[in-house]
C-alpha positions in Angstrom: 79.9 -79.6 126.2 77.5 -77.1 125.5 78.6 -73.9 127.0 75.5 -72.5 128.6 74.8 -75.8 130.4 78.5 -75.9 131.7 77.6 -72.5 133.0 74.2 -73.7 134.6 76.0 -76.7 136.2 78.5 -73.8 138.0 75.3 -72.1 139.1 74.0 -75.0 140.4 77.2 -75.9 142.1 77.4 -72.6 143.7 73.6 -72.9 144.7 73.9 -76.1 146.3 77.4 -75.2 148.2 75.6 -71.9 149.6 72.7 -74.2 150.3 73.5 -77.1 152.4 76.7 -75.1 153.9 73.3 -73.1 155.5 71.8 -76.6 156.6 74.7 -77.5 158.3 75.1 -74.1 159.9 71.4 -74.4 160.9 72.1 -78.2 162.1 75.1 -77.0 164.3 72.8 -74.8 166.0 70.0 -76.8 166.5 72.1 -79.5 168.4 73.7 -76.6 170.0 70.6 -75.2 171.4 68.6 -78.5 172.5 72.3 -79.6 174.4 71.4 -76.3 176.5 67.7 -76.7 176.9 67.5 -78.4 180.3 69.5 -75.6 181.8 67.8 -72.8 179.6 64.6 -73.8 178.5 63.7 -70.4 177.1 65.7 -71.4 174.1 63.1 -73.8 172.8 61.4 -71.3 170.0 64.9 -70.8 169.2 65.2 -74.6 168.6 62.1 -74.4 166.7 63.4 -71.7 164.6 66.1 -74.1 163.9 64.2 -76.7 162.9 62.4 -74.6 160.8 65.3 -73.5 159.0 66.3 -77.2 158.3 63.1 -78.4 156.9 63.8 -75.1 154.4 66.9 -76.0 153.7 66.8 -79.4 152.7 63.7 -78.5 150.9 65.8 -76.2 148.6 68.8 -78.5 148.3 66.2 -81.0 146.8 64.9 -78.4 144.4 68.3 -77.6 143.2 69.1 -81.4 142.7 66.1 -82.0 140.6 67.3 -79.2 138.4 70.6 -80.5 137.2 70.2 -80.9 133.4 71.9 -84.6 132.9 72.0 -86.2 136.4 70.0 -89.5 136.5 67.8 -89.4 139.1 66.9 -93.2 139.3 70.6 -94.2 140.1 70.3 -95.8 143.9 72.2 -92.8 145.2 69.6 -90.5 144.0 66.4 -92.5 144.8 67.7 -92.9 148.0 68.5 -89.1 148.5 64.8 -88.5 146.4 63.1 -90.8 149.0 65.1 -89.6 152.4 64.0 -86.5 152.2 61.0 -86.8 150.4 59.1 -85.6 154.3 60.3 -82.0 154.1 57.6 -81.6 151.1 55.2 -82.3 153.5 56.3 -80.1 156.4 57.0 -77.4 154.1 53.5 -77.7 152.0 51.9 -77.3 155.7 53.4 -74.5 156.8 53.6 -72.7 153.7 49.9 -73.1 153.6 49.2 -72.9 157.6 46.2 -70.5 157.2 44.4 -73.1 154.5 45.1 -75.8 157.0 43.6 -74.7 160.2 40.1 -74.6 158.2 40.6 -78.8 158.3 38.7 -80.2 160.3 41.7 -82.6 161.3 43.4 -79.3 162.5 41.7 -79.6 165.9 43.6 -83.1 166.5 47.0 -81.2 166.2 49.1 -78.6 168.0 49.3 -76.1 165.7 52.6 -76.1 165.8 52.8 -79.9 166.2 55.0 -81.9 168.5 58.9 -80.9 169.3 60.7 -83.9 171.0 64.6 -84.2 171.6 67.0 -86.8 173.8 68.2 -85.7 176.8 71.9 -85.1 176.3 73.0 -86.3 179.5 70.8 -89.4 180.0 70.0 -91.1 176.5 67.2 -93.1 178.3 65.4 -90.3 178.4 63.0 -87.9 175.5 61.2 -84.4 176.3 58.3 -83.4 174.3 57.1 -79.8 173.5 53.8 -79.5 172.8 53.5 -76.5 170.4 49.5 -75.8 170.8 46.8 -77.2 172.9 46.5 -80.1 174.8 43.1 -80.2 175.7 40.2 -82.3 173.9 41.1 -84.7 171.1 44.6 -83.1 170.5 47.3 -86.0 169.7 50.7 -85.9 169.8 53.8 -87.7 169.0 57.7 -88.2 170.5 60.9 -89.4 169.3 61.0 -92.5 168.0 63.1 -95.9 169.8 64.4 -98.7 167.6 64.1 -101.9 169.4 66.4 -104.0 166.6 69.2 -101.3 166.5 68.8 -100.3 170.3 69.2 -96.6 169.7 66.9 -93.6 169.1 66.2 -92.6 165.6 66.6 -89.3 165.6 67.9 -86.5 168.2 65.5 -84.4 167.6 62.2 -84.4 165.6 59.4 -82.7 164.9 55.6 -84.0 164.5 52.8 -82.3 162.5 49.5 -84.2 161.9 50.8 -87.7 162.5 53.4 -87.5 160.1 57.0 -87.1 162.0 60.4 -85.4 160.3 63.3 -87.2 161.9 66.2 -84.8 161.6 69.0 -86.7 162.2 68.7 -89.7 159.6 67.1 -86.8 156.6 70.6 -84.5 157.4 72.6 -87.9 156.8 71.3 -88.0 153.2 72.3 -84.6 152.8 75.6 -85.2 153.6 75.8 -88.3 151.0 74.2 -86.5 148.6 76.8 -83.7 149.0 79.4 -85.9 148.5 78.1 -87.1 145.6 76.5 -84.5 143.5 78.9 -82.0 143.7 81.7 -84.4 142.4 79.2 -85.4 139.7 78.9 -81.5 138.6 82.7 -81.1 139.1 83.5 -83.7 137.0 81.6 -82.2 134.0 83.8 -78.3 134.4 86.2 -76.8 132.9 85.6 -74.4 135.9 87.7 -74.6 139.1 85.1 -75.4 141.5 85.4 -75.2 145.0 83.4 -76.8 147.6 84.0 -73.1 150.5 81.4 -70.4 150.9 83.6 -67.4 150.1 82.1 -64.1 148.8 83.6 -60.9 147.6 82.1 -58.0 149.9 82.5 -54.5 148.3 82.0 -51.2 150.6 80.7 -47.9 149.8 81.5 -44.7 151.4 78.9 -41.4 151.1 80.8 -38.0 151.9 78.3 -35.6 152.7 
């Protein structure tokens, strides 16, 4: 194999470990936080920050994944992965570009901010919704999301912006098979002795004055 894309596929590796071990970090927390929000509601722009962070996350992980000289991305583990989490483009674009999207005239239909809903941890009949904006006037929003056929909610938590809703739970489940999968694909293709931890050298530096 050529050497310098053996070397970009232990870059990538790297990338991606750093990567989605920060999703999962993020995820924790997020699940964390909304477990605590009946008792401490002051943690919800915490929660959102979370959320935030995922959306970013998952974003990058996909970036990094289309990058990988040599991995075929129509197998049906990579369309699904492609297609899973194909919604934090969206939620990314419109935050990104926030200040171009308030001069929409749609804007005035959505919290700026959009919708927050989660399941109550201790009754699962039950779903809050945050609305992250005004409520007055035309403004719509949106709430998690029930599944009649599998009985269950589909996500924990999601996150509504302009009709268009990011269900967390389901998107971070294609991260994890994705994991599984891409990183074995890049090991198998080193000579390198890969390992799937976040470990980094830290070096210190002393002044004497």
């Amino acid at each position: 194999m050529n050497k310098n894309i053996e070397l970009r596929y232990v870059q990538i590796f790297e990338a991606l470990v750093t990567a989605i071990a920060m999703c999962e970090l993020h995820s924790r927390e997020l699940y964390d936080d909304v477990d605590k929000l009946n008792e401490e509601p002051e943690k919800l722009l915490r929660v959102l920050s979370r959320v935030w962070g995922i959306v970013d996350d998952i974003y990058r992980v996909r970036q990094l994944v289309q990058s990988i000289p040599g991995l075929n991305m129509r197998t049906p583990q990579m369309r699904r992965f492609i297609t899973g989490t194909e919604i934090t483009e969206t939620f990314l674009h419109y935050i990104q570009h926030l200040r171009q999207e308030l001069t929409k005239p749609e804007s005035i239909t959505t919290p700026v901010w959009g919708s927050l809903s989660w399941i109550d941890p201790l009754d699962e009949t039950k779903c809050y919704t945050a609305v992250l904006g005004r409520v007055d006037g035309e403004v719509q929003n949106y709430s998690c999301v029930f599944d009649r056929y599998e009985k269950k909610w589909v996500s924990r938590v999601a996150i509504n912006i302009k009709g268009a809703s990011f269900n967390i739970d389901p998107v971070l489940e294609e991260v994890q098979r994705a994991k599984s999968y891409v990183l074995q694909w890049l090991t198998d293709r080193s000579s390198f002795a890969l390992e799937v931890k976040v470990e980094y050298p830290v070096f210190a530096m002393k002044i004497e004055i």
